[in-house]
KOLKOLVEX-774620 format. One record per residue (C-alpha): residue in three letters; z, y, x. Coordinates in steps of 0.1 Angstrom, whole numbers, padded with zeros to 4 digits, always signed. Layout:
AlaZYX...
//
This chain:
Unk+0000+0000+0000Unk+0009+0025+0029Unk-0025+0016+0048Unk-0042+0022+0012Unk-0027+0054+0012Unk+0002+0055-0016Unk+0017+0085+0000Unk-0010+0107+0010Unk-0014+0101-0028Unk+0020+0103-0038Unk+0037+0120-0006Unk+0077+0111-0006Unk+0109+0120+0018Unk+0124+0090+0011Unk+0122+0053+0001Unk+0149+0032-0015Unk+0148-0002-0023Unk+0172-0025-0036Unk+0177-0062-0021Unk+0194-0093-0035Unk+0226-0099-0006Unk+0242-0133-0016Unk+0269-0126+0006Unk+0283-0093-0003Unk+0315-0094-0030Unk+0307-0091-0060Unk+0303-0051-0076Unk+0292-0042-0040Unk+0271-0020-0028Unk+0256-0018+0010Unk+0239+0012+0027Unk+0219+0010+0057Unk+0196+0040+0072Unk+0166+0029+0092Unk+0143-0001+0083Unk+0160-0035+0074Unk+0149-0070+0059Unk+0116-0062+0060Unk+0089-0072+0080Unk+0058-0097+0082Unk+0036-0114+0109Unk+0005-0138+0099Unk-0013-0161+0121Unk-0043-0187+0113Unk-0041-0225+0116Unk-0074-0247+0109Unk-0067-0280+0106Unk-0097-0306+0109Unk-0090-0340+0102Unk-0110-0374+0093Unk-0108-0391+0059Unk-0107-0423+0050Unk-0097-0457+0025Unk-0063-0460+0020Unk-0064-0496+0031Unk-0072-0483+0065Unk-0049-0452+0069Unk-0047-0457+0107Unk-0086-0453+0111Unk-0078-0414+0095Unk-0068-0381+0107Unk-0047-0369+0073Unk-0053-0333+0077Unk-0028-0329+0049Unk-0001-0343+0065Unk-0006-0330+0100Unk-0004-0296+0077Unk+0025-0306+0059Unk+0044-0313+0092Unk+0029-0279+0106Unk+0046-0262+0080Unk+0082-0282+0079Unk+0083-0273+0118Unk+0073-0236+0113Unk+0103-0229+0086Unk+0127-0249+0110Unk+0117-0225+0134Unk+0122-0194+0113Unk+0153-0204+0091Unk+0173-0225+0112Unk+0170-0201+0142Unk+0172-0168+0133Unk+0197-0149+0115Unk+0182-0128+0089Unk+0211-0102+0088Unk+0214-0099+0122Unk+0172-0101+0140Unk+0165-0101+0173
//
């Protein structure tokens, strides 16, 4: 939306945005100046693989699991390694 250019359109001081915080008490409210919980990276994988009868599965390359596994390792990665309140 910024690249298409929502503010030269609609020009603003300030943003505010609002953030579900499982861990906060209840009725609480948390302020933070500066950037935070927000961000994005993307990256392209092609995976090629080699179909085949399911009597013979080991004369295959399943592209759909060797996906599936690409993408169980990548959230391990991601959730189980970094703290989300707390980046890098």
């Amino acid at each position: 939306m910024t690249q298409d250019g929502l503010f030269e359109r609609f020009p603003a001081q300030r943003v505010f945005a609002l953030h579900n915080w499982p861990s906060l008490p209840v009725g609480t409210i948390a302020f933070n100046s500066g950037l935070m919980m927000a961000g994005i990276d993307r990256f392209s994988i092609k995976v090629k693989g080699k179909g085949g009868h399911g009597a013979h599965p080991h004369q295959t390359v399943d592209p759909i699991l060797a996906a599936s596994q690409i993408v169980t390792a990548v959230h391990h990665i991601v959730s189980r390694n970094i703290n989300p309140v707390s980046p890098p």
